[in-house]
Structures are given as C-alpha cells and as structure tokens.
C-alpha positions in Angstrom: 24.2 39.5 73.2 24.3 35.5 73.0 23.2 33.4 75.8 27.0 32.8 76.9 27.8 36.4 77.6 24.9 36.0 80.1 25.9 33.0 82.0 28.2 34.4 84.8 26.1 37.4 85.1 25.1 39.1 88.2 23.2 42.0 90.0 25.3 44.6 90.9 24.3 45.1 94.5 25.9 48.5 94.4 23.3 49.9 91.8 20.6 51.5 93.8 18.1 50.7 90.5 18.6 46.9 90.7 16.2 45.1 92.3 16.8 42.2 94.5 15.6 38.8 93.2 13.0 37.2 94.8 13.1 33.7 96.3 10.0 31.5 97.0 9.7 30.8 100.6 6.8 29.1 103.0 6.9 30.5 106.3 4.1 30.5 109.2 3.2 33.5 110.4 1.4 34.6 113.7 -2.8 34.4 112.9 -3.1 38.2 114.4 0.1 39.5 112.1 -1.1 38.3 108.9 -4.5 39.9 109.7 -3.1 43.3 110.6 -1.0 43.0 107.3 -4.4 41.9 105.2 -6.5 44.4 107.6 -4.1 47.6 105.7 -5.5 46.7 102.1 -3.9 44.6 98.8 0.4 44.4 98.9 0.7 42.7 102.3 3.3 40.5 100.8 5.4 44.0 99.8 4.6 45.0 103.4 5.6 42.0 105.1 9.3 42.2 103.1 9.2 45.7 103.8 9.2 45.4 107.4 11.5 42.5 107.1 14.3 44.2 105.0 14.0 47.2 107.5 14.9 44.5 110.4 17.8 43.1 108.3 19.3 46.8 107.3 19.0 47.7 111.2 20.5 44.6 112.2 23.6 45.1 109.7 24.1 49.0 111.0 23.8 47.7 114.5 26.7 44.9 113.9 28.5 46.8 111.4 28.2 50.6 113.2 
C-alpha cells in the first residue's frame, strides 16, 4: 500500500489483538511504590500500567454500569 492509504489510519479499538499505543509520560511516583514494583523483578513499567488500566476499566464499569 502507498503512504497515502495510510494517512487517516487508525487502531480499531474494537479488535481485542490491537494493542494500545504508547505515550511517553514523566510522572512522580511514591519512593515505597516504585520499590514494591522494582522489589517483584524486571517489567515494573508493564506492572505499573497494568494496575493502572485495571483502575481505568473499573472506573468506566462503575460510571458506565
């Protein structure tokens, strides 16, 4: 496909296999959190939006019943 067909494209947040894109962020974080994330081994990052994405999708059912 040429470059144009690509220009409007999208994920299609309906498709379970697409994965979200990833935005670069700098946040501060409580000194005893991030060593509890560290403390459980490499991936805290994936942990850390783990448990963040859990909040959000909890949050929306709560609003959204």
């Amino acid at each position: 496909m040429p470059d144009e067909f690509w220009i409007n494209a999208a994920r299609n947040p309906h498709n379970p296999y697409s994965r979200p894109t990833k935005t670069h962020a700098t946040v501060r974080i409580d000194s005893d959190v991030m060593v509890w994330l560290k403390s459980q081994g490499k991936g805290y990052q994936t942990r850390l939006n783990a448990i963040l994405r859990q909040a959000m999708l909890d949050a929306f059912k709560k609003a959204h019943g």
